[in-house]
SENU-168919 format. One record per residue: residue in three letters; x, y, z of N, C-alpha, C in turn. Coordinates in steps of 0.02 Angstrom, whole numbers, plus 50000, padded with zeros to 5 digits. Example, Ala and Ser with C-alpha at 12.3 -4.5 7.8 and 13.67 -1.06 7.14 Angstrom:
2
 resn  n.xx  n.yy  n.zz ca.xx ca.yy ca.zz  c.xx  c.yy  c.zz
  ALA 50660 49716 50390 50615 49775 50390 50660 49835 50390
  SER 50642 49888 50354 50684 49947 50357 50645 50002 50394
This chain:
111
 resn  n.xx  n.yy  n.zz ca.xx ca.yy ca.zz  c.xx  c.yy  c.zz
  UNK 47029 47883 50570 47005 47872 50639 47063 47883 50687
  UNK 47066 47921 50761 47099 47937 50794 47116 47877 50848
  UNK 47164 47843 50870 47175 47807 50898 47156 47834 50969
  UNK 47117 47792 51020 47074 47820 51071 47139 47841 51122
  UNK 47203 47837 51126 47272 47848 51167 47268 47907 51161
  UNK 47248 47941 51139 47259 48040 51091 47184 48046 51164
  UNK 47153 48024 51170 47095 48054 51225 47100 48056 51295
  UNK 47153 48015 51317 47172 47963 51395 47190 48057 51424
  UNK 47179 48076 51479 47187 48130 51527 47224 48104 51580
  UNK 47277 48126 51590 47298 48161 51580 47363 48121 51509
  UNK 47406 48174 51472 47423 48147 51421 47474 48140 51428
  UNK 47515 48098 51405 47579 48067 51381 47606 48101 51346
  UNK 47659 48129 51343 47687 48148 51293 47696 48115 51229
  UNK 47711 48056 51238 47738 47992 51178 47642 47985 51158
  UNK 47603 48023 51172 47537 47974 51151 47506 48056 51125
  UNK 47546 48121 51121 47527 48175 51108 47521 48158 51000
  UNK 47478 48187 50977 47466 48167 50888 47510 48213 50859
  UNK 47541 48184 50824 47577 48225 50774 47561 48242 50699
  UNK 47567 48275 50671 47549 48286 50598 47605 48354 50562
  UNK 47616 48334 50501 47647 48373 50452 47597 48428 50443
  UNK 47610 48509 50434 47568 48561 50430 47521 48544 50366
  UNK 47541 48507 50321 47505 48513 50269 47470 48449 50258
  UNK 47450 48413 50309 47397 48338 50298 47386 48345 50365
  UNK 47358 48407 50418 47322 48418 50476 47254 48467 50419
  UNK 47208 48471 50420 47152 48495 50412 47135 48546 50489
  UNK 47109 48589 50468 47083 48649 50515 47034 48598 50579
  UNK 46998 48567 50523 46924 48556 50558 46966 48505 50612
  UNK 47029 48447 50611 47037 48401 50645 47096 48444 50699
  UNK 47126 48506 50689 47168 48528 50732 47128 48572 50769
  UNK 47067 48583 50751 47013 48626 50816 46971 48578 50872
  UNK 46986 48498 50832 46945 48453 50872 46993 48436 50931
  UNK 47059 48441 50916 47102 48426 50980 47105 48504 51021
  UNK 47105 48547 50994 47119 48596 51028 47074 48619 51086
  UNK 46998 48604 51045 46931 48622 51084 46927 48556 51149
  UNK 46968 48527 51141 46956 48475 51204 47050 48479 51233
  UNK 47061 48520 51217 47151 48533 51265 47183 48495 51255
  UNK 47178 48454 51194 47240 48415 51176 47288 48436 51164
  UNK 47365 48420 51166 47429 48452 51138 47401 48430 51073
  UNK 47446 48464 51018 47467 48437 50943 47525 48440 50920
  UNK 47577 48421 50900 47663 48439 50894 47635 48435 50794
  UNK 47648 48500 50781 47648 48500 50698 47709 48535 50662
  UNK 47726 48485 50634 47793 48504 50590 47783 48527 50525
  UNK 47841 48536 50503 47862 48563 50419 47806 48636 50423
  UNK 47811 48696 50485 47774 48727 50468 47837 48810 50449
  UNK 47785 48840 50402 47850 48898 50380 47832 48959 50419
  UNK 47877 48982 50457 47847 49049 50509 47903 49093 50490
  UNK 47896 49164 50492 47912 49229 50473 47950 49247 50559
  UNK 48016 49260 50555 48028 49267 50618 48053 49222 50654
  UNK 48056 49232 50712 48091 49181 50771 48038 49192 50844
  UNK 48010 49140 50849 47968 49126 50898 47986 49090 50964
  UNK 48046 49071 50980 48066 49031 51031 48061 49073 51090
  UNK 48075 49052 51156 48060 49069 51211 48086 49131 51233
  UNK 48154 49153 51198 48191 49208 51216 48143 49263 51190
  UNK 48125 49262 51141 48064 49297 51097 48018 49333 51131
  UNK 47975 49296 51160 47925 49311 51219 47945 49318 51289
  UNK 48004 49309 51288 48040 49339 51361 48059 49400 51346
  UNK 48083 49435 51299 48108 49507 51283 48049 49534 51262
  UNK 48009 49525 51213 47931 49559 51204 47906 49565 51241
  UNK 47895 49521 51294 47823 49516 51354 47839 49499 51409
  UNK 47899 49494 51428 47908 49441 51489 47903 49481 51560
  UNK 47869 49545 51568 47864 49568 51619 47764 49583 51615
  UNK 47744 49517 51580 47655 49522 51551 47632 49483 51622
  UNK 47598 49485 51659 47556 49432 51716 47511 49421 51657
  UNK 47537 49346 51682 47486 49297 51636 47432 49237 51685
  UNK 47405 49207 51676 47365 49154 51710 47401 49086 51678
  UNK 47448 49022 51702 47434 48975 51684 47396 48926 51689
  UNK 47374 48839 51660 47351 48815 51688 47388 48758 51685
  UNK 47386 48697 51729 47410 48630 51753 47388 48605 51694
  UNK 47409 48552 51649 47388 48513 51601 47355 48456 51633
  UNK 47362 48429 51704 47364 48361 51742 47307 48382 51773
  UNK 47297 48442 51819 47265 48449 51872 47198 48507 51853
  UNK 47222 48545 51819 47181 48607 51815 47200 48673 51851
  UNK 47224 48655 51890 47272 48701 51930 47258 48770 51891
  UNK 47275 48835 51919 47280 48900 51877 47335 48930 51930
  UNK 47385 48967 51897 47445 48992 51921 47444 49069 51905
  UNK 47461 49125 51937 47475 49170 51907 47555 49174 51897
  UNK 47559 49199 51845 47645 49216 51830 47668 49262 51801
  UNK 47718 49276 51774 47748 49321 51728 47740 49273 51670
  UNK 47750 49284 51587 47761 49264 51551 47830 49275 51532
  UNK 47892 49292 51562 47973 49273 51558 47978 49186 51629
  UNK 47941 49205 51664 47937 49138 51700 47925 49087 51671
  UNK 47848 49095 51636 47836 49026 51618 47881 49009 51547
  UNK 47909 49047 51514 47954 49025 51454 48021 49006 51465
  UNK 48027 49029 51535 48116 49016 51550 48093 48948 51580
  UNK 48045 48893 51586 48036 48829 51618 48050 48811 51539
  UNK 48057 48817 51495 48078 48792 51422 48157 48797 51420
  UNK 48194 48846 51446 48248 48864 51396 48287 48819 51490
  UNK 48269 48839 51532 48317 48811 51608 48277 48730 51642
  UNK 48241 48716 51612 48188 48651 51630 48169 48671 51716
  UNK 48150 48730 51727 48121 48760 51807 48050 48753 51803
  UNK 48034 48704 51867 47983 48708 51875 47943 48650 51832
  UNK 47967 48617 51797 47960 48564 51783 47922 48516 51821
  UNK 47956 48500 51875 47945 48458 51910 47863 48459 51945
  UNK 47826 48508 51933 47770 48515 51963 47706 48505 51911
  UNK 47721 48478 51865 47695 48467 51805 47700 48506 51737
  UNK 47649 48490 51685 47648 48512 51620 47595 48592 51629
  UNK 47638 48641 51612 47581 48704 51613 47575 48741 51534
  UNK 47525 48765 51538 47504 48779 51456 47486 48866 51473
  UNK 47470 48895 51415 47460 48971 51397 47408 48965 51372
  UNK 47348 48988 51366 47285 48945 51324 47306 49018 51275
  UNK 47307 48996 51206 47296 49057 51159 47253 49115 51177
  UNK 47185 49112 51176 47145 49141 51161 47178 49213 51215
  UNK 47230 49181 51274 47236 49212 51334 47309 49292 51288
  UNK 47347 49240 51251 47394 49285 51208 47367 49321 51178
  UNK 47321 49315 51134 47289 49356 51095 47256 49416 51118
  UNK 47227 49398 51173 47190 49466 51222 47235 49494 51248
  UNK 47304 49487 51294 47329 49502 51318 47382 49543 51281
  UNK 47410 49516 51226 47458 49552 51187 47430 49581 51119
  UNK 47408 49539 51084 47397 49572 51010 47339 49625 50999
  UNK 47286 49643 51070 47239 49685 51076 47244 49730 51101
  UNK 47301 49752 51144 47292 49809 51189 47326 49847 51125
């Protein structure tokens, strides 16, 4: 059972669910996802280097759409913008903004 703190909108960081890659189940990491929950999942094994510099040299001249995690807000940006608020903490201050996957996938891995 999920402790009802994992549902509260807008989210806490300290109240975001955590799980080890290998005792998260598909079906329970699509139930947070399909309702915009964060998930922080560890011990996972990836091919490569994925950190922010990554997607700043691959893509970072991509217009992307963000959205506000707090508000709903939608931003247009570059995707070297919104990854350099990771590596310089810019822009921070205006809240939590997210990349919705489905938006990477169309944008980069299809054309």
């Amino acid at each position: 059972m999920r402790p009802q703190s994992y549902l509260k909108i807008p989210i806490n960081f300290r109240d975001v669910p955590r799980f080890r890659h290998q005792d998260l189940p598909m079906h329970e990491f699509r139930h947070y996802w399909a309702q915009g929950i964060p998930v922080v999942v560890t011990h996972i094994q990836m091919q490569g280097t994925w950190d922010p510099a990554y997607f700043i040299k691959a893509h970072g001249e991509k217009k992307v759409t963000i959205v506000n995690c707090e508000t709903g807000k939608l931003k247009s940006t570059f995707v070297a913008n919104f990854f350099k608020m990771f590596i310089e903490s810019v822009g921070m201050a205006d809240g939590s903004w997210k990349l919705k996957v489905c938006l990477l996938i169309t944008n980069f891995f299809l054309q």
